[in-house]
C-alpha positions, 0 to 999 in steps of 0.5 A, a space after each residue: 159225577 157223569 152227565 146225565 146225557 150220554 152218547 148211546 148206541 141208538 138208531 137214529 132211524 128210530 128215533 126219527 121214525 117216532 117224530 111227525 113226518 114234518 120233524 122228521 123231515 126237518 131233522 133230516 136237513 139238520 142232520 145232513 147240514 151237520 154231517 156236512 160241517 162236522 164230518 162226523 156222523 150223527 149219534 143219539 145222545 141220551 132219548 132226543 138229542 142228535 149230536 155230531 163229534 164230541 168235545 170235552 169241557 170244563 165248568 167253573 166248578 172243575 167238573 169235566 164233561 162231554 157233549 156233541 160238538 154241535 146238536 139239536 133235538 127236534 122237540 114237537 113244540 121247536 127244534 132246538 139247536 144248541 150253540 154251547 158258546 151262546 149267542 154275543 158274538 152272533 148278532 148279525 147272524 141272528 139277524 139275519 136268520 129269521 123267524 127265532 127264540 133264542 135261550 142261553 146257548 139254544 135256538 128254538 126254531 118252530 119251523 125250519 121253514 121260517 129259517 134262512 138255511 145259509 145263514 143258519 149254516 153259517 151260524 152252526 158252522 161258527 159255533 162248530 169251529 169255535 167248539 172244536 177249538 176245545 179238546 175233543 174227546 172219544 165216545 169209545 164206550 160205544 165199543 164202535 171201531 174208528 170212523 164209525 158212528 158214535 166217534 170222534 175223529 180229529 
């Protein structure tokens, strides 16, 4: 069974042309904080998530799937930023952060703002190296060529 989000070959340009001009600009600062730590591109996965690399997982069921690395999808109510592992070993830094929700493996933010962006990096850059710890996979049903948007390189 495949999953139900799936990296697309959709500008990112547009999609954040349809947020309000607060998301919009707050997307940008997570897209560049990602991009930054990832070394990846940003692709869009599914109609809303903003993901960077690719890595493969494996529930306890045997099922394999794929996801971004790390993500967020900027929701009108609350950018979600997703951290796959969860949130027990970050304590200190979620104490740290600010103004949050957290989920099982997603940080709402209802303003960037109200975040401390050094701690935040340091808590998506965790996260990152943790996942990428994992084997990674290829988005190459994009059809793009090596090093270009929308794949993974390692």
């Amino acid at each position: 069974m495949a999953n139900k989000t799936q990296p697309t070959d959709a500008s990112i340009d547009d999609f954040l042309a349809g947020l309000s001009e607060r998301r919009r600009d707050e997307a940008r600062q997570l897209i560049a904080m990602m991009q930054d730590i990832s070394g990846e591109p940003p692709v869009l996965w599914g109609p809303s998530i903003i993901g960077f690399g690719c890595v493969q997982y494996r529930l306890a069921s045997g099922r394999i799937g794929e996801m971004g690395a790390i993500g967020f999808c900027p929701r009108k109510a609350a950018l979600t930023i997703y951290i796959a592992e969860g949130f027990d070993r970050y304590g200190d830094l979620l104490g740290r952060l600010g103004k949050h929700r957290t989920g099982r493996s997603c940080l709402y933010l209802t303003k960037l703002a109200d975040a401390d962006l050094g701690v935040l990096r340091e808590l998506v850059a965790a996260s990152h190296r943790h996942q990428t710890e994992m084997e990674t996979c290829s988005v190459a049903h994009l059809d793009v060529a090596p090093g270009q948007p929308g794949t993974t390189s390692r």
